[in-house]
DOKE-673436 format. One line per field, with one value per residue (C-alpha): residue in one letter; x, y, z. Coordinates in nm, 2 decimals, always signed. Each point is the difference from the previous one (the first is absolute). Example, Ala and Ser with C-alpha at 12.3 -4.5 7.8 and 13.67 -1.06 7.14 Angstrom:
BEGIN
type A / S
east +1.23 / +0.14
north -0.45 / +0.34
up +0.78 / -0.07
END
This chain:
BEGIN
type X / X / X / X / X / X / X / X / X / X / X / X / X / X / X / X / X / X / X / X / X / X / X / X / X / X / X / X / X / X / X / X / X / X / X / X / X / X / X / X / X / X / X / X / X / X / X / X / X / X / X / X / X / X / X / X / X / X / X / X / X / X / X / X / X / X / X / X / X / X / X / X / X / X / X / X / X / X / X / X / X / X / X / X / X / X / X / X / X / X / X / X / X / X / X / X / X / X / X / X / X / X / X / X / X / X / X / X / X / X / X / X / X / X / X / X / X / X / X / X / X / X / X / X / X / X / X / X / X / X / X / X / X / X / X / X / X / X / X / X / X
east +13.02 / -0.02 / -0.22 / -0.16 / -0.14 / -0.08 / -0.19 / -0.19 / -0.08 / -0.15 / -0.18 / -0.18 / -0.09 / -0.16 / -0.12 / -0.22 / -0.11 / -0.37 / -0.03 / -0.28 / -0.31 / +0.11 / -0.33 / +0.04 / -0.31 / -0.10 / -0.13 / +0.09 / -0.25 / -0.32 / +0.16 / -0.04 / +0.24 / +0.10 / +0.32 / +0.08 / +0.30 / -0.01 / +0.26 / +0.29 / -0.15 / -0.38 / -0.22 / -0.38 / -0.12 / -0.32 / -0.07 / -0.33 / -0.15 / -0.26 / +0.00 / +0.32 / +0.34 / +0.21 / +0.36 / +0.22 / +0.35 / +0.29 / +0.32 / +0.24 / +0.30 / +0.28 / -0.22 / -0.33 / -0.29 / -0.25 / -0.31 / -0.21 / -0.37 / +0.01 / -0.37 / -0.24 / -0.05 / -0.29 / -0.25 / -0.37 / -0.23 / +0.22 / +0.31 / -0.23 / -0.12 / +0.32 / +0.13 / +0.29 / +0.06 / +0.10 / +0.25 / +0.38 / +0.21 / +0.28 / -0.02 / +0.05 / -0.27 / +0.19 / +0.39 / +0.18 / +0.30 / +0.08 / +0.22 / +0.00 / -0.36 / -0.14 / -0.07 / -0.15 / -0.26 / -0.10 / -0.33 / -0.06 / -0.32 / -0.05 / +0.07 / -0.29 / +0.18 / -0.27 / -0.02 / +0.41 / -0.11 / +0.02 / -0.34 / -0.09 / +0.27 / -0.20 / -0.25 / +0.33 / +0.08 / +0.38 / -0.16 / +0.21 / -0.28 / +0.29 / +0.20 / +0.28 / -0.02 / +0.09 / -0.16 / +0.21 / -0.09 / +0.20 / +0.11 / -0.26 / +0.16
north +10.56 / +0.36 / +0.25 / +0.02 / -0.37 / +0.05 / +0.31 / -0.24 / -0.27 / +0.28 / +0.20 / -0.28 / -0.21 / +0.32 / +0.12 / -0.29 / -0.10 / -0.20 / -0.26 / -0.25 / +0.20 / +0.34 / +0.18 / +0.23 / +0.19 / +0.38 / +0.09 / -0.20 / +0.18 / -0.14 / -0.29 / +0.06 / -0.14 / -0.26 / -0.24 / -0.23 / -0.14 / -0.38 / -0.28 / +0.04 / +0.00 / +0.10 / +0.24 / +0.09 / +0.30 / +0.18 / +0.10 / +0.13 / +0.06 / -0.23 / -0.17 / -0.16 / -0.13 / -0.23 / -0.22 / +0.11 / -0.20 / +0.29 / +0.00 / +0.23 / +0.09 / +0.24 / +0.29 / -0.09 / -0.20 / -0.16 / -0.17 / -0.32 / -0.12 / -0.33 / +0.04 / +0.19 / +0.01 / +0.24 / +0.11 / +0.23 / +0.02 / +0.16 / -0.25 / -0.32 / +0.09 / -0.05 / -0.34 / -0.04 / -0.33 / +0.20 / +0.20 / -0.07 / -0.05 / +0.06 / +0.32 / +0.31 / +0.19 / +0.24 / +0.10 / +0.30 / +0.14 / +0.06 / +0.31 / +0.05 / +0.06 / +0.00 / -0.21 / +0.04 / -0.22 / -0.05 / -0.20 / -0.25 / -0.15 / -0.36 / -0.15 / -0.23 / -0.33 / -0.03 / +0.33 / +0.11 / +0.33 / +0.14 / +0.08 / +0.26 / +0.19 / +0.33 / -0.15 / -0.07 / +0.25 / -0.06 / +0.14 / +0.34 / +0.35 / +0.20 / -0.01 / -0.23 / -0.35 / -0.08 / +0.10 / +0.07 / -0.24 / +0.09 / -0.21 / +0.01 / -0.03
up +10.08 / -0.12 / +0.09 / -0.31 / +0.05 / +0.39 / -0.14 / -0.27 / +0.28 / +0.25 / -0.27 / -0.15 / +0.36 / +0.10 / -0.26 / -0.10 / +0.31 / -0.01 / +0.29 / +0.15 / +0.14 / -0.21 / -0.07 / -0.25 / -0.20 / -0.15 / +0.26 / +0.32 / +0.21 / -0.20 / -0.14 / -0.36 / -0.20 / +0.21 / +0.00 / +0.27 / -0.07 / +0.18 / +0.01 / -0.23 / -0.36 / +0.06 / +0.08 / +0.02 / -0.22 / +0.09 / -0.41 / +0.09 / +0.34 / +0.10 / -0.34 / -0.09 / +0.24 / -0.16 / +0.06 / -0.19 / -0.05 / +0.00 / -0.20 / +0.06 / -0.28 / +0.12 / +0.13 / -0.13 / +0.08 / -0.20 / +0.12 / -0.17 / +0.08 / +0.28 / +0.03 / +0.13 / +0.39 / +0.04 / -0.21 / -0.02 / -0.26 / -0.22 / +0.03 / -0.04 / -0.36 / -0.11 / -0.17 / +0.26 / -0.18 / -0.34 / +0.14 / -0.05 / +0.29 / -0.22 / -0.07 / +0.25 / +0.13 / +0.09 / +0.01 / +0.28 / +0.07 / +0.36 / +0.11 / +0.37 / +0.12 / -0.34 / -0.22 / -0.39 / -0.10 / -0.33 / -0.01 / -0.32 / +0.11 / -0.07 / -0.31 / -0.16 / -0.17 / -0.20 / -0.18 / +0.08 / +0.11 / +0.36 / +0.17 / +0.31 / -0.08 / +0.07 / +0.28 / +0.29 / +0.26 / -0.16 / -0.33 / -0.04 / -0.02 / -0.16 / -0.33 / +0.17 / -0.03 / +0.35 / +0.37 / +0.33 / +0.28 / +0.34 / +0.27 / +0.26 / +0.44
END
């Protein structure tokens, strides 16, 4: 092998490197933002403090990630006025790109089958404040 392709190998193992039990979230002291990455291929996602934490199924393509509805796990007031049976499990919630430390999130929100739109795009704690379409979650010891 050449260097180039033992360069490739190393950049990209640690580069993207999400395991079992990784907690990662905006702001890992308060917990906002939370993603707790679990078995290969799920995690939990605290979308709202105290109102909504659901399973999400994770796919990851090259670098990225992109996370689908399983259910939801816990929810408050908020969370259980929602039609939970409506929402697609077929379509992210969500989609980031990891780089060390860091990853981008770009929240969706959930999409309705019945209307084809998404819904609580604005209401997550993954909902961007700025005029970028993504948030920076960091990797939390």
């Amino acid at each position: 092998m050449s260097f180039r392709i033992y360069f490739f190998i190393f950049t990209f193992l640690f580069s993207f490197n999400v395991g079992a039990n990784e907690r990662w979230a905006i702001d890992c002291e308060s917990g906002i933002g939370n993603i707790l990455f679990k078995n290969k291929g799920e995690a939990e996602m605290i979308v709202n403090s105290n109102q909504i934490v659901v399973g999400a199924a994770v796919v990851r393509n090259d670098n990225s990630l992109s996370f689908f509805l399983e259910e939801p796990l816990d929810l408050g007031r908020g969370g259980m006025m929602l039609n939970w049976d409506e929402f697609s499990k077929k379509n992210a919630i969500a989609d980031a790109v990891i780089s060390g430390d860091k990853m981008k999130l770009s929240w969706k929100g959930f999409f309705e089958k019945n209307t084809s739109k998404y819904i609580w795009k604005a209401d997550s704690d993954f909902s961007a404040l700025s005029d970028k379409n993504y948030i920076v979650i960091n990797k939390c010891e």
